[in-house]
Residue frames relative to the residue before (quaternion, step in Angstrom):
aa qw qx qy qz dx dy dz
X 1.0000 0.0000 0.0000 0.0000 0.00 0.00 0.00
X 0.2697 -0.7159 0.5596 0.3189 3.91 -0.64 1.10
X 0.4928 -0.6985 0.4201 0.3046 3.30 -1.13 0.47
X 0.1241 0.5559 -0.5911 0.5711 3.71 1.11 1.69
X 0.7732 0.4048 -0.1820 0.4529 3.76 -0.17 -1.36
X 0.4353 0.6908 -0.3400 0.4666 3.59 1.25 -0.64
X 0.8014 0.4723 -0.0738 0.3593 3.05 0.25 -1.79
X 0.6458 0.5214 -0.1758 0.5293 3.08 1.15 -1.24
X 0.6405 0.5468 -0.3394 0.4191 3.41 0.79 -0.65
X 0.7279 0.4400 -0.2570 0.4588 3.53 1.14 -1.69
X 0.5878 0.6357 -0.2998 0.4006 3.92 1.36 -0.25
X 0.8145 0.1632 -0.2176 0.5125 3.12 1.43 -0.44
X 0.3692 0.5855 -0.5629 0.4516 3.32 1.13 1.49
X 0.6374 0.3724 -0.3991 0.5439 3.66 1.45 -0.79
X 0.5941 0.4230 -0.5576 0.3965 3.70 0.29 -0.40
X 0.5473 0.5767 -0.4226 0.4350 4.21 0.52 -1.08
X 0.6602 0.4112 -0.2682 0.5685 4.21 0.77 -1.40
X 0.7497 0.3893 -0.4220 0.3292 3.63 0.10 -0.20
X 0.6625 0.5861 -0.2031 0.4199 3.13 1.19 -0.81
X 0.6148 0.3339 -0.3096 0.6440 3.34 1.84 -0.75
X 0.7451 0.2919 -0.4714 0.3707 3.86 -0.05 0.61
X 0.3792 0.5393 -0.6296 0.4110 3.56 1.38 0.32
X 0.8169 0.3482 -0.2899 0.3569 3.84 0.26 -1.01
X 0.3837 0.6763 -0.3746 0.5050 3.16 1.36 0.88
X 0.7481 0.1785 -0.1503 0.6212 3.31 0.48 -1.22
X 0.7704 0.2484 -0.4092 0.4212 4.08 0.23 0.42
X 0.7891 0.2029 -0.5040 0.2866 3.00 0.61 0.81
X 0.6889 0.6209 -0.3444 0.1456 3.30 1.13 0.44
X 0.0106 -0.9578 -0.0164 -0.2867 2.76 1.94 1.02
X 0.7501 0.2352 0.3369 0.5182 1.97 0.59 -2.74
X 0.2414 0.8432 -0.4314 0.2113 3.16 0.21 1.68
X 0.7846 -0.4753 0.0782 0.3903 2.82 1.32 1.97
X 0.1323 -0.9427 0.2180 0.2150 3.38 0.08 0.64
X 0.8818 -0.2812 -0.0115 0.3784 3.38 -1.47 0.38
X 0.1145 -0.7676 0.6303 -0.0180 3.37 -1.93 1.22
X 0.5458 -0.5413 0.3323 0.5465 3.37 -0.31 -0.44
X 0.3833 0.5638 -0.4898 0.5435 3.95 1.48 -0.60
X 0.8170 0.4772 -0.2552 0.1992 3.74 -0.05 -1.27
X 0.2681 0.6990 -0.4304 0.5042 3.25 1.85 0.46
X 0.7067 0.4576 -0.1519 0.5178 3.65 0.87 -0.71
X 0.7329 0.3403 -0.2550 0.5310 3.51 1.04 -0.39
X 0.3706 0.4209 -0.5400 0.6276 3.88 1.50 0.60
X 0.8193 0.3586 -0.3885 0.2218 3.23 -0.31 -0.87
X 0.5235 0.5330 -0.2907 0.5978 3.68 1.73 -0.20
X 0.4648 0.7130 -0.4933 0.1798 3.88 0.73 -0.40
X 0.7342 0.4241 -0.3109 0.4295 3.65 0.61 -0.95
X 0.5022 0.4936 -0.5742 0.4176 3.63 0.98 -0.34
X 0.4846 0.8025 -0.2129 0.2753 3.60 1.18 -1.74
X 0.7772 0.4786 -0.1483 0.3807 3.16 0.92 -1.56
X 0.6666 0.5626 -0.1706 0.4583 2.82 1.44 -1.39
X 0.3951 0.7807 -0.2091 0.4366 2.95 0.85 -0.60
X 0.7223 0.3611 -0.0410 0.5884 3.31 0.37 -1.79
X 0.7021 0.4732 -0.3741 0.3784 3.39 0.52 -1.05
X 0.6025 0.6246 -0.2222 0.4445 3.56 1.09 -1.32
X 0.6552 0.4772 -0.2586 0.5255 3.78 1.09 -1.25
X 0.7060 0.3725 -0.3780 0.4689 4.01 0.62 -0.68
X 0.5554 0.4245 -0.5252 0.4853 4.01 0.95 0.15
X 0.8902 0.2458 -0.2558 0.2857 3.66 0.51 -0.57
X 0.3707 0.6923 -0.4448 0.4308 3.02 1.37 1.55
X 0.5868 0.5609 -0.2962 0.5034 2.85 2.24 -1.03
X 0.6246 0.5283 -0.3354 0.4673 3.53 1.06 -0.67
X 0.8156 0.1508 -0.3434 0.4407 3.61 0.19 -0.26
X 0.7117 0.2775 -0.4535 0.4591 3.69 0.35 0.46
X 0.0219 0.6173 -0.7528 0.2275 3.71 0.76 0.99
X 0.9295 -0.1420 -0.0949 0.3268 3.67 -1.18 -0.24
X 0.3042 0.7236 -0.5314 0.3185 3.31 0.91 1.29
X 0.7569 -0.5408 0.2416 0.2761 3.41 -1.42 0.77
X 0.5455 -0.6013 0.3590 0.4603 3.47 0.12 0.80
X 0.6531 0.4989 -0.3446 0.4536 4.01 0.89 -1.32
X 0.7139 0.3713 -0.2649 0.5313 3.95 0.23 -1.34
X 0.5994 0.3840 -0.5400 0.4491 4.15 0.59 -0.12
X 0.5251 0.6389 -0.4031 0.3919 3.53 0.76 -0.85
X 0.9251 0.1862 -0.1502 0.2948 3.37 0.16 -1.38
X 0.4093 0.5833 -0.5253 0.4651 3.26 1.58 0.25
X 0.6516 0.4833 -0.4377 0.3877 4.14 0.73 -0.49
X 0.7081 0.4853 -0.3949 0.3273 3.31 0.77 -1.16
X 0.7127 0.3024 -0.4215 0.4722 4.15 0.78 -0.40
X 0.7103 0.5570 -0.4018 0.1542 3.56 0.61 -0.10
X 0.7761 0.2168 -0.2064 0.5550 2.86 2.11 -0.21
X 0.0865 -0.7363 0.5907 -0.3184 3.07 0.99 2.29
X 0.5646 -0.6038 0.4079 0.3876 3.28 -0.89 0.98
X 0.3324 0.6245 -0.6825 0.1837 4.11 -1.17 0.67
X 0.8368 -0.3746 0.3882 0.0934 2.77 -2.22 0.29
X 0.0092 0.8576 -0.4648 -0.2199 3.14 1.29 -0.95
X 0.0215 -0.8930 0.4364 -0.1080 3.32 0.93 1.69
X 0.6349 0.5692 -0.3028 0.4257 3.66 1.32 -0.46
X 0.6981 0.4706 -0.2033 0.4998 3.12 1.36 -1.39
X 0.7347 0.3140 -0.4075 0.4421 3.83 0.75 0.19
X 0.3877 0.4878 -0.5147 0.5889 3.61 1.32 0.33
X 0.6246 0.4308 -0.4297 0.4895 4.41 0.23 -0.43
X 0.8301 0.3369 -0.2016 0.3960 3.73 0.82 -1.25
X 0.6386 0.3499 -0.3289 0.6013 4.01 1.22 -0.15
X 0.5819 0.3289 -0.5253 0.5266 3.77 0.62 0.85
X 0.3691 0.7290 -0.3381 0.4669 3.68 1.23 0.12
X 0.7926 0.4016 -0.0319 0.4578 3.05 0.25 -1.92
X 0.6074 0.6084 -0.2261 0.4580 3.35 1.13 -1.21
X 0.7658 0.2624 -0.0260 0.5866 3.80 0.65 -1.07
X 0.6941 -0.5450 0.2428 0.4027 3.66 0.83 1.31
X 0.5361 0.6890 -0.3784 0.3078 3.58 0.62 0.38
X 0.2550 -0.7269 0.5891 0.2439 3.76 -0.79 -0.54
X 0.6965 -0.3765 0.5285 0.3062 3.52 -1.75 0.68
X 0.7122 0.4762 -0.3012 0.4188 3.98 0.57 -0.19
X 0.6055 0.5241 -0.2008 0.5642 2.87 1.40 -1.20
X 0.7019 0.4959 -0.1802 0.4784 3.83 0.46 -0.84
X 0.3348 0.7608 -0.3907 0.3954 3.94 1.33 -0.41
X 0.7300 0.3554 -0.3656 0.4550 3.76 0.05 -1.13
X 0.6111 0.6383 -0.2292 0.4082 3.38 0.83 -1.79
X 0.8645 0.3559 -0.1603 0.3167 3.16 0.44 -1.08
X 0.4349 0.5997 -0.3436 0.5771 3.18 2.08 0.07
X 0.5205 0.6745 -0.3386 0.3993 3.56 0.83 -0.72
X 0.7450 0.5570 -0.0850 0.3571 2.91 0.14 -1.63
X 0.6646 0.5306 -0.1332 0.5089 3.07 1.13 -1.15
X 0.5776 0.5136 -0.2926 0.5629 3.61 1.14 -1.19
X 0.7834 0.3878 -0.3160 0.3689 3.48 0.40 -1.16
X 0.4281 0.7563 -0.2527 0.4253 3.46 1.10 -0.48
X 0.7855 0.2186 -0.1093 0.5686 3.13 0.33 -1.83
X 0.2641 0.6546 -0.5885 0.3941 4.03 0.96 0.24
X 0.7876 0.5661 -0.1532 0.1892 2.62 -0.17 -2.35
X 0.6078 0.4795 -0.2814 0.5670 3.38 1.07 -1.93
X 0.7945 0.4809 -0.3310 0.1672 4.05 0.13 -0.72
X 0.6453 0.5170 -0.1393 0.5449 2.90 2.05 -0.53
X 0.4348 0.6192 -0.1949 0.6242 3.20 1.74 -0.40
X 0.7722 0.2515 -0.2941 0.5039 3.59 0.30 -0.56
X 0.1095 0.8156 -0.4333 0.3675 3.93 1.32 -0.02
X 0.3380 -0.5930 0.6668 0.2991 4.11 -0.59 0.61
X 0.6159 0.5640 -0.4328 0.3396 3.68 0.53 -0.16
X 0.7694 0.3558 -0.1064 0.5197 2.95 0.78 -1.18
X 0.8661 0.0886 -0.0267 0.4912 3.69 0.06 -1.39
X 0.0461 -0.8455 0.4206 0.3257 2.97 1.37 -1.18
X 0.0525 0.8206 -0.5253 0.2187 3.44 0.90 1.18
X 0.0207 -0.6714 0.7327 0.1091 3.76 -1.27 0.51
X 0.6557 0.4282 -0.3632 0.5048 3.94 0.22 0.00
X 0.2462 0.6996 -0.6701 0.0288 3.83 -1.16 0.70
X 0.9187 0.2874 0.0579 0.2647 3.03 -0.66 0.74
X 0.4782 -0.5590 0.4232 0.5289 3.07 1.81 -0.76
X 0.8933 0.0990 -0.1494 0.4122 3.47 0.79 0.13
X 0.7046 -0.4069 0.1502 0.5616 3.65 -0.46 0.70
X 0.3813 -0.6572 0.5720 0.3091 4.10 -1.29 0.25
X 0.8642 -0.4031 0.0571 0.2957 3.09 -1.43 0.91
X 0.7554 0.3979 -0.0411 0.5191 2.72 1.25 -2.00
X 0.4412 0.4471 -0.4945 0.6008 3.69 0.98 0.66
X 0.5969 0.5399 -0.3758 0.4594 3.55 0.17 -0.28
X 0.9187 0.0464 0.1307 0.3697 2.97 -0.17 -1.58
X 0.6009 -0.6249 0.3487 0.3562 3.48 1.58 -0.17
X 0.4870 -0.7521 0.1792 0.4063 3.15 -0.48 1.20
X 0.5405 0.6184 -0.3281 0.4667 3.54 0.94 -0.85
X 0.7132 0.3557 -0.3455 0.4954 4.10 -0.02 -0.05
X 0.5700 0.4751 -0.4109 0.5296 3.70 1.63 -1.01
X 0.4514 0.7420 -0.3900 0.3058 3.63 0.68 -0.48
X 0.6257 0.7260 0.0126 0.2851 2.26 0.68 -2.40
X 0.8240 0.2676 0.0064 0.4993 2.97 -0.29 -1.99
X 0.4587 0.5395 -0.5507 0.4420 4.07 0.79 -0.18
X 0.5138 0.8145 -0.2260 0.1469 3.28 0.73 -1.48
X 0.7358 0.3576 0.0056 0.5750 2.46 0.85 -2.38
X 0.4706 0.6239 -0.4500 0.4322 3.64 0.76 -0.73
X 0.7457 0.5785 -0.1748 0.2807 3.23 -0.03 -1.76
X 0.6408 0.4974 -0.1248 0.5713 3.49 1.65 -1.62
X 0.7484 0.3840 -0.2230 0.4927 3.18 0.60 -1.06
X 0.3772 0.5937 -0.5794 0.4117 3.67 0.74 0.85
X 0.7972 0.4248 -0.2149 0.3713 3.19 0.24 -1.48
X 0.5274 0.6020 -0.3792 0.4643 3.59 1.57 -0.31
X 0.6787 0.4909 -0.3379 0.4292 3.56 0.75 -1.04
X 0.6660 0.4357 -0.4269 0.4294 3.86 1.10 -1.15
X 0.5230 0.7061 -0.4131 0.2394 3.50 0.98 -1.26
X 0.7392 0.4449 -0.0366 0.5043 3.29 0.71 -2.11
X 0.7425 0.5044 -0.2909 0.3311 4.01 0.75 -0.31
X 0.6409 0.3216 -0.0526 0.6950 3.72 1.84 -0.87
X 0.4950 -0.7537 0.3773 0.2111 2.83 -1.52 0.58
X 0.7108 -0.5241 -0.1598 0.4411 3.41 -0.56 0.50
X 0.5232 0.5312 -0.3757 0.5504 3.63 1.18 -0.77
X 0.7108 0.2857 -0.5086 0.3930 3.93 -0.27 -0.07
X 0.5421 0.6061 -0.4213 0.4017 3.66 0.99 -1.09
X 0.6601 0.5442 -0.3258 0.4025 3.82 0.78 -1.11
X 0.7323 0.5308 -0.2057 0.3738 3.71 0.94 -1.16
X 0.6142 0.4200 -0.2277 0.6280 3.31 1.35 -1.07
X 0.6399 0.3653 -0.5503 0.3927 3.82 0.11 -0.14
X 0.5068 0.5954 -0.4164 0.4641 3.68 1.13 -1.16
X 0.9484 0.1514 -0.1615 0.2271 3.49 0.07 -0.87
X 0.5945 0.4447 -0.4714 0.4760 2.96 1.53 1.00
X 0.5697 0.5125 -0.4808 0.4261 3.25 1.11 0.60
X 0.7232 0.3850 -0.4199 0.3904 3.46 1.07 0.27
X 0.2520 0.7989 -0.3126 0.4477 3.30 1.94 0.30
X 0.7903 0.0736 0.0851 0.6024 3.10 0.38 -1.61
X 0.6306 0.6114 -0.3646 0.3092 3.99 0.50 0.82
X 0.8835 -0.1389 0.0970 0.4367 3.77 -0.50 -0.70
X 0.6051 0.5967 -0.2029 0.4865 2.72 2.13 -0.89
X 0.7963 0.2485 0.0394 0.5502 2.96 1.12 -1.72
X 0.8530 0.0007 -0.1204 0.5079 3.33 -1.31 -0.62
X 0.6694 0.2941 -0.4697 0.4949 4.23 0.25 0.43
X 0.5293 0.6306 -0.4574 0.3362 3.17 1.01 -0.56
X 0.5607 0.6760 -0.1299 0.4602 3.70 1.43 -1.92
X 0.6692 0.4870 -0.1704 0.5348 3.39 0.69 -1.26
X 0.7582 0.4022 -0.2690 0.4371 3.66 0.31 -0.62
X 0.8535 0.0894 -0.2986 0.4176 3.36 0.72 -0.60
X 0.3849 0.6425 -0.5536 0.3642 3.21 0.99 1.39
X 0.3576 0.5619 -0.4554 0.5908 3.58 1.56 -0.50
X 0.7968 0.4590 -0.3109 0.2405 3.81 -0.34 -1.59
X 0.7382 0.4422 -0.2414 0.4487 3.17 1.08 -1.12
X 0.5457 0.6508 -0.2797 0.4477 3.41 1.73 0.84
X 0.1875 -0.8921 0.2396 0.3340 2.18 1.95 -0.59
X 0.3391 0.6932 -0.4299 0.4687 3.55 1.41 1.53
X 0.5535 0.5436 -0.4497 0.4425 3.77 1.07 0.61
X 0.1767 -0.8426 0.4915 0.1316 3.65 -0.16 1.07
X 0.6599 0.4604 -0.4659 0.3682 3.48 -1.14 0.15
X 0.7713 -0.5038 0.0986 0.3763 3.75 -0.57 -0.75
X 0.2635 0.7701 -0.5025 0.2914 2.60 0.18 1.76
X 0.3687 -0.7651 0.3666 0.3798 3.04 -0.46 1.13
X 0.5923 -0.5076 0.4529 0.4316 3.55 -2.22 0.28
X 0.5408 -0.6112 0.4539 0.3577 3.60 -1.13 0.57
X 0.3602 -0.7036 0.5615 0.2447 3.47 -1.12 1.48
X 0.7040 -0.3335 0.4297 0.4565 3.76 -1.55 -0.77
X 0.5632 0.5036 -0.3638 0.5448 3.45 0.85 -0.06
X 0.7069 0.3650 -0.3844 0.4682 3.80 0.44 -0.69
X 0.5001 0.7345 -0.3053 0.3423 3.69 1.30 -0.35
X 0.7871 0.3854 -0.1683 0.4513 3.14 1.25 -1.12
X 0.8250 -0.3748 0.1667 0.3887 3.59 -2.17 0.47
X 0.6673 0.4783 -0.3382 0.4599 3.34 0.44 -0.80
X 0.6843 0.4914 -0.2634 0.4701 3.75 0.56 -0.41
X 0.4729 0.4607 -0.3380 0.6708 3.76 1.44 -0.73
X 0.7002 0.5317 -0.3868 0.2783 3.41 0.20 -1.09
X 0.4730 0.6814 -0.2089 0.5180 3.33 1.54 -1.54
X 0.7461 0.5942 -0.0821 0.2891 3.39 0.34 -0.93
X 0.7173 0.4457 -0.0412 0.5340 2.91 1.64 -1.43
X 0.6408 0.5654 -0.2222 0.4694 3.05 1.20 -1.38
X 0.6881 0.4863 -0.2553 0.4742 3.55 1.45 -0.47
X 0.5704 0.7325 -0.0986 0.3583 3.05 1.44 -1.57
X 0.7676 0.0422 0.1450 0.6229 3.19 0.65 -1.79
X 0.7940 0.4076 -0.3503 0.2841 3.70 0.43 -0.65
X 0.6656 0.5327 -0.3597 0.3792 3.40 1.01 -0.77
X 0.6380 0.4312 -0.3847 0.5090 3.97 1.12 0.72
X 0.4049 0.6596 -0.2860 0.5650 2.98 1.84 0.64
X 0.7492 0.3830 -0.2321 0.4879 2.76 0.97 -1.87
X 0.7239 0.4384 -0.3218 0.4245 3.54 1.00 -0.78
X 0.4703 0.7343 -0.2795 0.4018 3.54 0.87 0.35
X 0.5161 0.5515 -0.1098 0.6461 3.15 2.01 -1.21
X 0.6612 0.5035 -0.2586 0.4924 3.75 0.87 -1.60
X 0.4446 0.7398 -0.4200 0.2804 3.61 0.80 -1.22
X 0.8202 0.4892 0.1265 0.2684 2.42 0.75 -2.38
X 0.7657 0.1995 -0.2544 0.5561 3.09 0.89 -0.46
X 0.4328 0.4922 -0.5793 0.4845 4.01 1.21 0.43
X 0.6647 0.1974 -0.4772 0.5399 4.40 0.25 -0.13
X 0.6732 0.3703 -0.5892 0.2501 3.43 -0.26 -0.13
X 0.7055 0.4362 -0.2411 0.5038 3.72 0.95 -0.65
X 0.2027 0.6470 -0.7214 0.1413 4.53 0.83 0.13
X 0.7920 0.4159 -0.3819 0.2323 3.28 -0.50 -1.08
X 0.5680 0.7514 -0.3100 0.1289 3.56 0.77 -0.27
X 0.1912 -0.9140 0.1472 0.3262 3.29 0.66 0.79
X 0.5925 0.5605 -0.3857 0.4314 3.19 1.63 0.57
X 0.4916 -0.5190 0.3975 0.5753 3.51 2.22 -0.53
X 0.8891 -0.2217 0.2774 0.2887 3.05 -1.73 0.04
X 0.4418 -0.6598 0.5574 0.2424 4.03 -0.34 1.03
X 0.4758 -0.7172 0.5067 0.0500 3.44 -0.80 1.15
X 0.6306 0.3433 -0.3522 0.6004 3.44 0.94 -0.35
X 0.5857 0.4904 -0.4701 0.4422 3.75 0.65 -0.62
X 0.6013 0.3913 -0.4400 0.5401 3.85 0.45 -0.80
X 0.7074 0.4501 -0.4789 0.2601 3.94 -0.13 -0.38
X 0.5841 0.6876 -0.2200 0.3709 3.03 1.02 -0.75
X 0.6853 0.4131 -0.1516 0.5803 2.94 1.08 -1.65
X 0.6124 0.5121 -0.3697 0.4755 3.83 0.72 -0.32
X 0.5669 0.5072 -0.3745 0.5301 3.82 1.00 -0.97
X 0.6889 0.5960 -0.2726 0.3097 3.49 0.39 -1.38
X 0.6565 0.5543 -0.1389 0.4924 3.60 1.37 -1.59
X 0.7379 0.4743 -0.2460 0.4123 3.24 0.98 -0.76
X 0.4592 0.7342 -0.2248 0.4466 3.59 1.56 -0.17
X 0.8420 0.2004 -0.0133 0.5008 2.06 -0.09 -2.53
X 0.7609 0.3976 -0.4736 0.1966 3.94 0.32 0.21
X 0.3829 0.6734 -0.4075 0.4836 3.38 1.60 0.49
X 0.6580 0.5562 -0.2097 0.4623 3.34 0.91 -1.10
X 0.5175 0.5081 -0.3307 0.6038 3.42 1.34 -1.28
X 0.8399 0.2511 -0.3389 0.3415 3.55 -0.18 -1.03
X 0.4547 0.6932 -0.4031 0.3876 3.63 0.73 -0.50
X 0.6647 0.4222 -0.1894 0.5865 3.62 1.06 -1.29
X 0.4827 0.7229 -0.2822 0.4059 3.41 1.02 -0.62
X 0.7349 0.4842 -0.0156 0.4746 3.26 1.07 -1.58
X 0.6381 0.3871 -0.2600 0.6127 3.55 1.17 -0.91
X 0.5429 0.5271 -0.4753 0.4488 3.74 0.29 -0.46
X 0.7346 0.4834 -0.3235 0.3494 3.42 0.42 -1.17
X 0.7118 0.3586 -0.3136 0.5161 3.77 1.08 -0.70
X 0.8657 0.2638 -0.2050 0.3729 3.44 0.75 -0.79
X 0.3446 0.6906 -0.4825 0.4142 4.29 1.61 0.55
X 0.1310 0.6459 -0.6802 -0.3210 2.98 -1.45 -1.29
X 0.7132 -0.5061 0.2357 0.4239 3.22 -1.65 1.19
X 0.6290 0.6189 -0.3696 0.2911 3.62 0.25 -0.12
X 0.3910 0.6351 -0.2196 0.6289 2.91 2.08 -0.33
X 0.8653 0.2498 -0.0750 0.4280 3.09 -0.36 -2.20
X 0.5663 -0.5803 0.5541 0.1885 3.34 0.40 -0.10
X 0.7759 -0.0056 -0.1869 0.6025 3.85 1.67 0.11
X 0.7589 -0.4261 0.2930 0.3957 3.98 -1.01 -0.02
X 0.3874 -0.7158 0.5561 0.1683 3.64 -0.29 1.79
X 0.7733 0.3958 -0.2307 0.4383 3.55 -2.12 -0.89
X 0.4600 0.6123 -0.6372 0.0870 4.21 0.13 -0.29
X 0.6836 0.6516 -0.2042 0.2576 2.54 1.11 -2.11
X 0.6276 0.5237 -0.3026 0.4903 3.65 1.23 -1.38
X 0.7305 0.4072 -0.3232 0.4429 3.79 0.70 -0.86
X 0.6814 0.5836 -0.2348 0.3741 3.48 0.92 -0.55
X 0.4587 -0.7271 0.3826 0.3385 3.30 1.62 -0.40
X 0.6566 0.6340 -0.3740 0.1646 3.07 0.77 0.10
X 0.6780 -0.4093 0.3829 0.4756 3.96 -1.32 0.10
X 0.1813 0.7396 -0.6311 0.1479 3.22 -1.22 1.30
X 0.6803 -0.3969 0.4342 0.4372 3.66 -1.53 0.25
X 0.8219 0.3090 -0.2543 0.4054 3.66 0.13 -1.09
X 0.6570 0.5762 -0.3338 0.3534 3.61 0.94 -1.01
X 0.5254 0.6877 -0.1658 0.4728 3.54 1.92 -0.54
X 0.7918 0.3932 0.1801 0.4313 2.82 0.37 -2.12
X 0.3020 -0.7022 0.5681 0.3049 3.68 0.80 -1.52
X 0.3635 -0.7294 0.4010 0.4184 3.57 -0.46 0.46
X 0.5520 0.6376 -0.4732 0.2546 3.32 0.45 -0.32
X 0.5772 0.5676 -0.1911 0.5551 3.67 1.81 -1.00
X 0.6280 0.5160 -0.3747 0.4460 3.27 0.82 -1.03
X 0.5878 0.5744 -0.3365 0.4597 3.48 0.59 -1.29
X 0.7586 0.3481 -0.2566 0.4874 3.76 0.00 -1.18
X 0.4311 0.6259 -0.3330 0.5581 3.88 1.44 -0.52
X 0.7045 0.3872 -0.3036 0.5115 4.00 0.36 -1.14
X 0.7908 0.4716 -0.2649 0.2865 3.77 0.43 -1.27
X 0.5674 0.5386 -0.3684 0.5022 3.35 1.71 -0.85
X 0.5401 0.5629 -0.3387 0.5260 3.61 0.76 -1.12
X 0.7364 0.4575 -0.3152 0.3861 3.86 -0.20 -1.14
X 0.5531 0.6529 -0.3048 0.4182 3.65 1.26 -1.19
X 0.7494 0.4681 -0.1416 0.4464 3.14 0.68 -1.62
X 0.4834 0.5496 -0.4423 0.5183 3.75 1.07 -0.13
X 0.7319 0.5074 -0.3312 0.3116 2.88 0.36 -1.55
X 0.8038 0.1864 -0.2278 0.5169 3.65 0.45 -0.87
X 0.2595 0.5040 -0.6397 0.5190 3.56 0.50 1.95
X 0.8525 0.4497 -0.1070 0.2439 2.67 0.25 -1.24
X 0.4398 0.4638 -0.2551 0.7255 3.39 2.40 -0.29
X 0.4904 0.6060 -0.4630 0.4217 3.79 1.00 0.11
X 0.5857 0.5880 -0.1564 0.5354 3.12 1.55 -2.04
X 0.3925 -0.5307 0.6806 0.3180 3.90 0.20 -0.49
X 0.6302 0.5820 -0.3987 0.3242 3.94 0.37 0.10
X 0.1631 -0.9034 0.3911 0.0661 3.16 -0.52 0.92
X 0.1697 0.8887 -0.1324 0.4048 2.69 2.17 0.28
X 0.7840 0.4564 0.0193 0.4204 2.35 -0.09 -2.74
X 0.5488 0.6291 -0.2465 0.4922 3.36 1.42 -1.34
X 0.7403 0.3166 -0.2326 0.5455 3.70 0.32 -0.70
X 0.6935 0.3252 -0.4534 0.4559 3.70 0.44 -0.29
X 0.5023 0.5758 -0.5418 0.3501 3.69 0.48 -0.17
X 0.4896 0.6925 -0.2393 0.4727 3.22 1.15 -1.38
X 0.8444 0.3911 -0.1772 0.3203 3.11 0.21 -1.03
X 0.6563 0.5593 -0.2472 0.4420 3.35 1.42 -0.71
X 0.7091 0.4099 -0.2585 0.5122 3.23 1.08 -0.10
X 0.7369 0.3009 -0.2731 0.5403 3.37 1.44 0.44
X 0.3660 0.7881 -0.3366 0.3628 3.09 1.08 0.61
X 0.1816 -0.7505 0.6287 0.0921 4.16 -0.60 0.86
X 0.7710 0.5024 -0.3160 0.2307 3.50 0.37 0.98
């Protein structure tokens, strides 16, 4: 390479970095705007920020010599306007079990990578076939399905780089262990698959879904994989950095807690999840209401009725709460709250 082409090369890596932290700092901002739930997200904002701030260094680290296109689109869904609801369930189980927001960073970048995977491959005509996330067009409308592919990909990989390279070596080992079974066969792909099945949209040999796969306890089944168990490992995140130094590991009652807590609050999350869809509208949610009802699929209300579902979210929220006063977090306590009262 003559050292013309050099230059040229290092000019459009800083133009590629500027461009991936302009859509950084405008869109991670904007996180929809004020409710009464959202009294609780001011008062979370600086963890929030940090956060963000922490996620645009370790985007620069893992797409350091990535293709200008796949660096592009791994920024543009990770810093789509959201809550960053995983990463403060990684940092207030942190805080809660002697730790600190610093200490919880890698973890909580993870989470987030794996997350925003999920949402990109998930929206996929394969899978959801979603064109709205967030408030703004999905990945693969953007950029086509092959780069949305793509860039999940690298997300997804470049989790385990960020925990690997952020903790030392025995926590780094535990938290990869337990966000790869979080967000894998077990869990959240596990969740994902036999929610496709129990649509009966997995071809080859699978069987069609009977009247049994139809019902709550099976949705449940579903969820608890689907959505909670990157919850549940979110909580774990947290209290394995807040607890490295221990020389026996992580306090056992703190993991119970944090496991009681996950198991609530991500039913509840999804339960609310379910009524939004029949009763929001994307201007709200930030993506396309009514699919789920038009699409046939297993839900809280289409089961239940909303009127159950509702009383279904509040019992479910309750029971966070007093996890989460197990946890010593008062926090956690208000965001349960919050998920079950929440219009987004």
């Amino acid at each position: 390479m003559t050292p013309g082409s050099i230059t040229d090369d290092v000019q459009s890596r800083l133009a590629l970095q500027r461009k991936v932290d302009n859509i950084a700092s405008s869109s991670g901002t904007d996180r929809g705007s004020a409710s009464a739930g959202d009294r609780l997200m001011a008062d979370l904002k600086s963890r929030q920020d940090r956060v963000d701030q922490a996620l645009r260094a370790a985007l620069r680290d893992v797409t350091r010599d990535a293709p200008p296109a796949l660096a592009e689109a791994m920024a543009y869904s990770l810093f789509s306007p959201g809550k960053r609801l995983r990463p403060l369930l990684v940092a207030l189980a942190c805080e809660a079990t002697g730790g600190s927001l610093e200490l919880a960073l890698p973890s909580a970048c993870a989470v987030e990578m794996i997350h925003t995977y999920s949402l990109i491959h998930d929206d996929l005509p394969a899978m959801d076939d979603d064109d709205l996330r967030r408030g703004q067009p999905t990945c693969h409308k953007k950029f086509g399905e092959a780069l949305a592919i793509l860039a999940g990909d690298a997300l997804l990989t470049g989790a385990f780089e960020v925990i690997a390279v952020g903790y030392p070596a025995r926590t780094a080992a535990v938290s990869c262990v337990e966000l790869a079974r979080g967000s894998g066969a077990v869990g959240m792909v596990g969740g994902q698959t036999l929610d496709l099945e129990a649509e009966g949209r997995l071809s080859g040999a699978t069987p069609a879904p009977t009247e049994k796969d139809r019902g709550v306890d099976h949705l449940e089944n579903i969820h608890r994989r689907k959505t909670g168990a990157l919850f549940r490992s979110s909580l774990r995140l947290g209290v394995f950095a807040a607890q490295a130094e221990r020389p026996a590991g992580a306090d056992p009652k703190a993991l119970k807690a944090a496991d009681d807590f996950a198991a609530a609050f991500g039913l509840a999350f999804q339960v609310t999840d379910d009524l939004l869809d029949v009763e929001s509208t994307a201007d709200k949610t930030g993506k396309r209401v009514g699919k789920d009802a038009a699409r046939g699929k297993l839900t809280y209300p289409g089961l239940l009725g909303v009127e159950e579902s509702r009383r279904r979210a509040g019992e479910l929220g309750q029971q966070a709460v007093a996890a989460a006063e197990q946890l010593g977090s008062a926090l956690l306590a208000d965001l349960a709250r919050y998920v079950v009262q929440r219009d987004r």
